[in-house]
C-alpha positions in Angstrom: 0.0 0.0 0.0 1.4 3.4 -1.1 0.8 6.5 1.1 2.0 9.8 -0.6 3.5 12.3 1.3 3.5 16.3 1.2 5.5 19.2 1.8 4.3 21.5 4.3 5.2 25.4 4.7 5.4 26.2 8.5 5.7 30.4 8.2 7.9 31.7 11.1 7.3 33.3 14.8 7.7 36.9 15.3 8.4 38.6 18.4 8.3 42.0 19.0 10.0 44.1 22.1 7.7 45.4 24.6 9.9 48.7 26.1 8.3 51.5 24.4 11.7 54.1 25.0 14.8 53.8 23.6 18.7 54.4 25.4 20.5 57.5 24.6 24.2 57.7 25.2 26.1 61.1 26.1 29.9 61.8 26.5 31.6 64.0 29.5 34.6 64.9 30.4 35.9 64.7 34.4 39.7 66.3 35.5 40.7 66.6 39.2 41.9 70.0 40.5 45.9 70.8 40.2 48.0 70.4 42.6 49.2 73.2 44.7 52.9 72.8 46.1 54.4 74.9 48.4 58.3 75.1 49.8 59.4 76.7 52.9 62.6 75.9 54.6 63.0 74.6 58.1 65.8 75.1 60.7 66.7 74.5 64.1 66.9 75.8 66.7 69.8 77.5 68.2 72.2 76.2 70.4 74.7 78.3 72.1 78.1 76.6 73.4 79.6 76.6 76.7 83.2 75.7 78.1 83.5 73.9 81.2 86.7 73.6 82.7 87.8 72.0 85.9 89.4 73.5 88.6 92.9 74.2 88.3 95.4 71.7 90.0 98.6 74.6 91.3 101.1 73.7 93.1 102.4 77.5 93.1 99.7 80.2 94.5 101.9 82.5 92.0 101.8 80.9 89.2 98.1 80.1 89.5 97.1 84.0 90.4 99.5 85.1 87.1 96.9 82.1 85.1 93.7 83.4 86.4 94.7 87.2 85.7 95.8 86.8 81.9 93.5 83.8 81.2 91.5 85.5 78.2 95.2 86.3 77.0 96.4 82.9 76.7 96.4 80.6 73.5 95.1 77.1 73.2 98.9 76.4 73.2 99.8 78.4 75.8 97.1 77.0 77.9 98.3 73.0 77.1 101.6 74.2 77.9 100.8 75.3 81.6 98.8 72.3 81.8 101.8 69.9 81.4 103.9 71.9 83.3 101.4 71.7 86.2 100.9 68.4 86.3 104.4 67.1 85.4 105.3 67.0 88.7 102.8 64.5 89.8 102.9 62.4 87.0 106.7 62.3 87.7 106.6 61.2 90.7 103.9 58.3 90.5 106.0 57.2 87.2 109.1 56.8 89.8 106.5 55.1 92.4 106.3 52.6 89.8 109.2 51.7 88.7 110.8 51.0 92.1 107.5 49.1 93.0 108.2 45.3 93.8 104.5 44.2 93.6 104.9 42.7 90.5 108.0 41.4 90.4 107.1 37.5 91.0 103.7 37.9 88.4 103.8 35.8 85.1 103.9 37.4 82.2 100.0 36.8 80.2 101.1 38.8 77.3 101.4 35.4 74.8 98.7 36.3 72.2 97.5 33.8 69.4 95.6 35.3 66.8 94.5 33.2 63.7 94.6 35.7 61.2 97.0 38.9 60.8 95.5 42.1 59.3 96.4 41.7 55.0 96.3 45.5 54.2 97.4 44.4 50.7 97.4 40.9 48.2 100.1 41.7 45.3 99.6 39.2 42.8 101.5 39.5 39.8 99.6 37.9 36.9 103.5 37.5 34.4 104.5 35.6 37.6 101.3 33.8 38.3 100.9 32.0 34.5 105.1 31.4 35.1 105.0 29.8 38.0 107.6 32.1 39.7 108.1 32.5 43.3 109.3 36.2 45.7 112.5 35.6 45.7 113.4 39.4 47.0 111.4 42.4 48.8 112.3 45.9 49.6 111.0 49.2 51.1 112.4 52.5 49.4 113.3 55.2 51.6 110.2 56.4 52.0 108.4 53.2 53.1 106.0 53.5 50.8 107.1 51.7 47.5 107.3 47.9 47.6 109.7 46.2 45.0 109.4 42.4 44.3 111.8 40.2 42.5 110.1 37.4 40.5 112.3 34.1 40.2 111.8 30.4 39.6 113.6 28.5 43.1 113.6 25.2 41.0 116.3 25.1 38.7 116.9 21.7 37.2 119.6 22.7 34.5 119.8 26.4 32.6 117.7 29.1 33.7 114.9 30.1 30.8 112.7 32.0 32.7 112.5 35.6 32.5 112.9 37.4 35.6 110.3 40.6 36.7 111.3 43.0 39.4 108.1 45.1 39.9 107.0 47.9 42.5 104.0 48.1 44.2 102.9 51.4 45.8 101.3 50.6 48.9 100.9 53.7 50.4 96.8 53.5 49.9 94.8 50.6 51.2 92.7 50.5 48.1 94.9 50.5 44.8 94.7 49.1 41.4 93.9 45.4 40.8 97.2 43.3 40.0 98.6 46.3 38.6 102.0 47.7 39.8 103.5 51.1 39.4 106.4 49.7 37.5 107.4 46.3 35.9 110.9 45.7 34.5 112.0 42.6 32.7 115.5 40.7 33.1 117.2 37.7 30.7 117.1 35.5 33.7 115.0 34.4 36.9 115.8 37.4 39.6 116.8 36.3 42.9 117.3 39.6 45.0 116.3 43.1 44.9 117.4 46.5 47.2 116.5 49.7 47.1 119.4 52.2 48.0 118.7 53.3 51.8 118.4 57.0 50.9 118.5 57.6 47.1 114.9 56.0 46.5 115.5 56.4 42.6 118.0 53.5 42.9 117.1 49.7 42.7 119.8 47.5 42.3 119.1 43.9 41.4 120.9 40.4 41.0 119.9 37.5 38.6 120.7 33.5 38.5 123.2 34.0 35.7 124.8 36.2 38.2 124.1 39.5 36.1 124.2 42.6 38.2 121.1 45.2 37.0 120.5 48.8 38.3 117.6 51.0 37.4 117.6 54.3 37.7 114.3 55.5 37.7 115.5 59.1 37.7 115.9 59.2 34.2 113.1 60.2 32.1 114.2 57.7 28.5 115.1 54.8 30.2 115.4 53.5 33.7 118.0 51.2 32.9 121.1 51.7 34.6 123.6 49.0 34.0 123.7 45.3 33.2 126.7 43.5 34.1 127.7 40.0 33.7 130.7 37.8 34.4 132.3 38.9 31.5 133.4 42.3 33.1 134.9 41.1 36.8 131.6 39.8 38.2 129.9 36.9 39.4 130.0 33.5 38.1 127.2 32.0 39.5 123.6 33.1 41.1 123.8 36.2 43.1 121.8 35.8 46.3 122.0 39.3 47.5 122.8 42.8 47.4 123.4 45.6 50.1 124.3 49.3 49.9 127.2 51.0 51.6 126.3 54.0 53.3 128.8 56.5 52.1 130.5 59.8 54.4 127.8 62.6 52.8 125.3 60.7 55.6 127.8 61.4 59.1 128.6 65.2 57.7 127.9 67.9 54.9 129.4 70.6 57.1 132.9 69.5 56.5 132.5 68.9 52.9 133.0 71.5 49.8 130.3 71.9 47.2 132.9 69.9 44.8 132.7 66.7 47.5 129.1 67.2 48.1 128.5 67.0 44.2 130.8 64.0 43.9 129.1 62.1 47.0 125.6 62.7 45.8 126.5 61.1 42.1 128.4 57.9 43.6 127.4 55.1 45.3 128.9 51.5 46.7 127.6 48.4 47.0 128.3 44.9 47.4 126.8 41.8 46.0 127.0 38.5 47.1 127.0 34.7 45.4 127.1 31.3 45.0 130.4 31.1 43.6 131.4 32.5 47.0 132.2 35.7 45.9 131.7 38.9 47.5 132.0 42.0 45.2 132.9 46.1 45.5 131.0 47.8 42.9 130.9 52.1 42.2 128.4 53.6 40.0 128.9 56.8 39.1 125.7 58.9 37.9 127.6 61.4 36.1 129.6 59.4 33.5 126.0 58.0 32.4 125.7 55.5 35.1 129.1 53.9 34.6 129.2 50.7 37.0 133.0 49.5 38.0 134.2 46.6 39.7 136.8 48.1 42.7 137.1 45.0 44.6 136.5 41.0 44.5 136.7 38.7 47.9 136.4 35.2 48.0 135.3 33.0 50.8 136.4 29.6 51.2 135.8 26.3 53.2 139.1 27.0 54.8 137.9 30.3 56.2 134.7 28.7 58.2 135.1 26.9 61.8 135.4 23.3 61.4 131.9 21.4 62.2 131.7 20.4 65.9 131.0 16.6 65.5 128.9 14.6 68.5 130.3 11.7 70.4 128.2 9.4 68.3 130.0 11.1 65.2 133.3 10.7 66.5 132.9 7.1 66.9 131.6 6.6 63.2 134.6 8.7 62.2 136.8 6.3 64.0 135.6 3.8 62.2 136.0 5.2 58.7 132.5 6.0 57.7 133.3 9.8 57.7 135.1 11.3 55.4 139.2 11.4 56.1 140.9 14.5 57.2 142.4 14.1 53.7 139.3 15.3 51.9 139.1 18.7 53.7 142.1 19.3 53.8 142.0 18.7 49.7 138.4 20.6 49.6 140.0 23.5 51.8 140.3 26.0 48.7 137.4 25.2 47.4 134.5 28.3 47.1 131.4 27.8 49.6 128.1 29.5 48.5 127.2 32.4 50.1 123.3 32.4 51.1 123.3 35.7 53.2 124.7 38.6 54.1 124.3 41.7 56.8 126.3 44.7 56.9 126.7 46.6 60.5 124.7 49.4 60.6 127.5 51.5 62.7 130.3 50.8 61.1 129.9 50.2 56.8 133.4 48.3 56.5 132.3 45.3 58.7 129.7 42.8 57.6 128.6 39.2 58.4 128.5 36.1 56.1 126.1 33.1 56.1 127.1 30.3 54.1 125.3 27.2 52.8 127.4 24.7 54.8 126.9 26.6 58.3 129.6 29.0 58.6 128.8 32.1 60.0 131.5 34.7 59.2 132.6 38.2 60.6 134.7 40.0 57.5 135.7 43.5 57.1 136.7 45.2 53.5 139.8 46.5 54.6 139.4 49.9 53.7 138.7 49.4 49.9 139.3 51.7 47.8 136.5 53.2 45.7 138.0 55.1 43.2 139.7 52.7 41.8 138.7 50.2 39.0 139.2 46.3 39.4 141.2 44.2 36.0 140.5 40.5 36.8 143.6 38.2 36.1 143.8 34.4 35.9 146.9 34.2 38.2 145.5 36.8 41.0 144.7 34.8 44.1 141.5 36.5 45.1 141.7 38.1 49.2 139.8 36.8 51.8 137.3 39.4 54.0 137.1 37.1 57.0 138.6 38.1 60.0 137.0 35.9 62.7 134.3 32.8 62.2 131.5 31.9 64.6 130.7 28.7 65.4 129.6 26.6 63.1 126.3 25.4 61.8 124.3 21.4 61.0 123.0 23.0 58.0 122.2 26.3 55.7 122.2 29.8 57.2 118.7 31.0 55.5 118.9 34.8 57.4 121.3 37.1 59.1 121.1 40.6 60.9 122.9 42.7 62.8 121.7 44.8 65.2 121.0 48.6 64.7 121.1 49.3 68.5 123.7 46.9 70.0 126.9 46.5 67.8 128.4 43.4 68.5 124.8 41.3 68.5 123.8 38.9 65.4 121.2 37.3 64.9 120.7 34.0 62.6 118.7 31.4 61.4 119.3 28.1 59.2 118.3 24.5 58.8 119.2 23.2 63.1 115.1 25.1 63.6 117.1 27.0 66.0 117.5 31.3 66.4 121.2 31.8 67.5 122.2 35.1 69.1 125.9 36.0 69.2 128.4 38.2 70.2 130.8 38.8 67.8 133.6 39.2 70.5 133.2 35.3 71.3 132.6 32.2 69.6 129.7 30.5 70.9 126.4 31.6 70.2 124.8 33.7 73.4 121.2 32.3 73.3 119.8 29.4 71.3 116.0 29.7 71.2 114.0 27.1 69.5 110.5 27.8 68.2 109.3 24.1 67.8 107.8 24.7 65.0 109.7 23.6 62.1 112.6 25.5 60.2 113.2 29.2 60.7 113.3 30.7 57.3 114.0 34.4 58.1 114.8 36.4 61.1 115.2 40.2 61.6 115.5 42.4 64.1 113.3 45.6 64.7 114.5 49.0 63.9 111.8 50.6 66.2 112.4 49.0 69.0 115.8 47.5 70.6 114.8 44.6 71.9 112.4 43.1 69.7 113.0 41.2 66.7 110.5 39.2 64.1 110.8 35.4 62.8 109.4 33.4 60.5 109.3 29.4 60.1 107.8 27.3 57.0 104.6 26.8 58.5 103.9 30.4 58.0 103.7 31.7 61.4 104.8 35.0 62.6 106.5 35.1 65.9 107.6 38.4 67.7 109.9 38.0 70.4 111.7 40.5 73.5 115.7 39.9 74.2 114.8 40.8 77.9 112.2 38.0 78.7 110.0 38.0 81.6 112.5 36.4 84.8 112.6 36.8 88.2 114.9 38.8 89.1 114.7 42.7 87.6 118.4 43.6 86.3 117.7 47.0 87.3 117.9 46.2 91.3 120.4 42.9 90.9 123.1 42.9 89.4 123.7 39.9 86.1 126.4 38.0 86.5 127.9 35.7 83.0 125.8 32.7 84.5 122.4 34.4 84.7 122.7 35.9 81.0 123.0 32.4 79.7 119.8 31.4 81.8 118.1 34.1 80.8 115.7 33.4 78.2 114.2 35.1 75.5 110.1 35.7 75.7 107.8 35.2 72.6 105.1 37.9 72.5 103.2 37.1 69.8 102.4 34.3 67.2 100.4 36.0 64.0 99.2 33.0 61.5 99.2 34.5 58.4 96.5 32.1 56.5 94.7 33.7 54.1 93.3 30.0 52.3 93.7 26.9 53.8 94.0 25.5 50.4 97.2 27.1 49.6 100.2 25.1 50.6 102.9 27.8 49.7 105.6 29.1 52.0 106.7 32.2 53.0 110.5 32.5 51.7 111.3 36.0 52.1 110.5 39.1 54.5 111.2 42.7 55.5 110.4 45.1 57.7 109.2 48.9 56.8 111.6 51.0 58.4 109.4 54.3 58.1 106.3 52.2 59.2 107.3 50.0 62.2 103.3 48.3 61.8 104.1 47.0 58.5 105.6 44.2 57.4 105.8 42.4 53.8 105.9 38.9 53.1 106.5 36.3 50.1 105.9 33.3 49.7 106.7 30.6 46.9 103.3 30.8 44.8 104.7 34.5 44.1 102.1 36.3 46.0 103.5 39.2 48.2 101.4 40.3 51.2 101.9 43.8 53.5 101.0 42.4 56.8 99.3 45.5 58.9 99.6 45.1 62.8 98.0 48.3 63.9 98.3 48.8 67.5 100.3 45.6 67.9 103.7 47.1 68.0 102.0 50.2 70.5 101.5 47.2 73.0 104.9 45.8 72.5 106.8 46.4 75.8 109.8 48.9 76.1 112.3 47.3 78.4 115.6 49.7 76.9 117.0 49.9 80.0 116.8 46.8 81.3 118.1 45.2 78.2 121.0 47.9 77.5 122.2 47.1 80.7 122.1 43.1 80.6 123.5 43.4 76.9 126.8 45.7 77.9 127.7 44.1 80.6 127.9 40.6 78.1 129.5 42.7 75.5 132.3 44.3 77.7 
């Protein structure tokens, strides 16, 4: 069955809006009102000042009726002035109170200080020396005490030196200065092993190298600073040069007595001497007014002959006897034989005497037998070379590594080496006069104060500091009871302080060389073998250092004479 189907048309539902109004729209405009500013200035309010001042402490009713009746006359000056004089009496006299007190006579000194790290007023790195692996071989303060030189050297020499050396200087006079960046930076052939400033010229720097080349800068002149470079060829050294000292020269005791033709000839020449390992010690002149001409006056040679012989042990002396020492034979062969020099320090009251260290121990007192300066040196092959040495101290296990003599007492030495000992001699005996050991592993330099008489500085390879006093801390006051010889050798030595100067406890390097600012007792300098060079700044430490002159001037003479 079919059903048909049909399209249908459904038409669509309107729907209309019911709100009869319509919206209307309108645009308007809103602003705030401007800002008003005003400025008026504030101030405070005012303060007027009054002196107070306490009653005046007279001890004459004269005095102190002239004071009150020209007060208003009197200057801040004048007034400090009557001040002291006032009161120096009574200060006196409780000053002499306490020095002839007894209380504390029998107290313990508490004055040992351990501090872990040391003020670092400056870090000189060096960034030639850092990518060449060199060490501080040398430091120096210029007259001033505010210019640093370094020497830059390589301390592991397998066969022929092919390093280049640097000698630079650092001005340390600010706390804050440029980054790595010294004042001056001057190249040598070789690795340099030593560096000086001249003690009162501070345009000369003199420097020595490990070919045994002697270098001096100028840095007067305006084209180039350098001075001289001379080599073994012309009289000098034939092996590494270890270190160099100025002579003080005649202008420095008098300019009265001189005429302006001496005065102009002293100021344009200066000595020095430089010292080796080929055992050599040599007079050199440089003359600023023949264009820095440098001449050889004088060469001395020290020998194994000229040092005491070792003093051998019981134990030793029974190995000799049985032949496992060498034979008399061999030193008596070996006598002429040159010994290396490793230090040397020239007496600071008298410029013709100097001591030696040597590498096998000896410890020498020479003198340069009035050399004479104005004449010129001619090397010849049959010339038997003069020995300095005119009396030997006893005799050392191993290396002398530093040497001073004393700026206040004149026959006292000081010296350090390889036994981990600090001797102190008298060069009118023998025998050392204290042995003072640190316990602490080598001493690798030792020098004494030139602040303070009594004091002197030390340091060993484990990179500590020690300060120590000649006078101790005893019982018995040398001021009240007399010392007799037994005492003195009794009488110990006191270490003040022990400054550790860690600045990373990674690094592993060692502090190889020293010095002392003489124009700034609270710095020192320090280098060490990774060729960084630190100034050390001990601020109030030296203020607190005790000042026992007398007690020490007297206990010293009385050894001496």
């Amino acid at each position: 069955m079919t059903q048909e189907f049909t399209d249908e048309i459904v038409h669509g539902v309107q729907c209309y809006s019911q709100c009869p109004e319509t919206k209307s729209f309108a645009e308007l405009q809103m602003q705030t009102e401007s800002y008003k500013v005003f400025h008026r200035g504030t101030q405070s309010k005012r303060y007027k000042t009054q002196e107070l001042q306490t009653d005046f402490c007279y001890q004459d009713e004269a005095v102190h009726n002239d004071i009150l009746t020209n007060r208003d006359k009197l200057t801040e000056e004048t007034r400090i002035l009557c001040f002291l004089k006032r009161t120096e009496p009574i200060i006196t006299k409780e000053i002499q109170k306490n020095i002839h007190s007894k209380v504390f006579r029998r107290l313990q000194s508490r004055r040992l200080f351990y501090r872990n790290n040391a003020a670092v007023r400056n870090t000189l790195i060096l960034n030639e020396a850092k990518e060449s692996e060199l060490s501080v071989t040398g430091l120096s303060w210029n007259s001033n005490g505010t210019l640093l030189a370094i020497s830059y050297g390589s301390l592991c020499h397998t066969d022929w030196c092919t390093h280049n050396g640097i000698a630079a200087l650092w001005n340390v006079s600010n706390e804050i200065s440029v980054l790595n960046t010294p004042k001056q930076k001057y190249l040598t052939d070789t690795c340099l092993m030593c560096i000086k400033f001249h003690p009162k010229a501070p345009s000369l720097l003199a420097g020595g190298t490990f070919t045994g080349d002697l270098v001096v800068w100028n840095r007067a002149n305006e084209n180039d600073h350098l001075l001289a470079s001379i080599g073994s060829m012309h009289s000098g050294h034939k092996d590494c040069i270890n270190q160099i000292s100025w002579i003080s020269d005649s202008l420095e005791s008098d300019l009265q007595n001189l005429t302006s033709d001496k005065i102009s000839r002293y100021t344009t020449t200066y000595q020095l001497l430089s010292s080796g390992s080929d055992g050599r010690i040599i007079c050199w002149r440089i003359d600023l007014r023949h264009s820095g001409k440098v001449n050889c006056v004088k060469i001395f040679q020290i020998r194994h002959k000229d040092q005491s012989p070792l003093a051998i042990s019981n134990h030793f002396n029974s190995l000799k006897k049985c032949s496992l020492l060498r034979s008399d034979l061999s030193e008596t062969i070996n006598s002429d034989r040159a010994v290396n020099i490793t230090c040397i320090s020239l007496a600071k009251n008298d410029s013709e005497k100097f001591v030696v260290g040597t590498e096998t121990g000896g410890l020498l007192i020479c003198q340069l037998n009035s050399v004479n300066w104005n004449e010129t040196y001619k090397e010849s092959l049959e010339e038997h070379l003069q020995s300095p040495v005119k009396f030997s101290l006893a005799r050392q296990d191993g290396p002398i590594y530093s040497v001073d003599w004393s700026k206040f007492y004149p026959n006292l030495i000081l010296s350090c080496g390889f036994n981990h000992c600090i001797q102190l001699y008298n060069v009118l005996q023998k025998s050392p006069l204290l042995s003072i050991d640190p316990n602490n592993g080598s001493v690798l330099v030792v020098e004494f104060s030139s602040y303070l008489p009594n004091i002197f500085i030390c340091i060993n390879e484990h990179n500590h500091i020690l300060i120590y006093d000649l006078t101790g801390d005893g019982e018995i006051n040398p001021i009240y009871k007399r010392f007799n010889e037994e005492k003195l050798y009794t009488f110990q030595p006191e270490l003040l302080y022990t400054l550790t100067s860690q600045i990373d406890d990674d690094i592993q390097s060692t502090i190889v060389s020293a010095k002392l600012n003489e124009k700034d007792s609270k710095l020192v300098a320090t280098g060490n073998t990774d060729g960084i060079a630190y100034v050390w700044d001990f601020g109030n430490l030296i203020n607190e250092l005790p000042l026992k002159i007398n007690v020490s001037v007297r206990m010293l003479r009385r050894k001496q004479s």
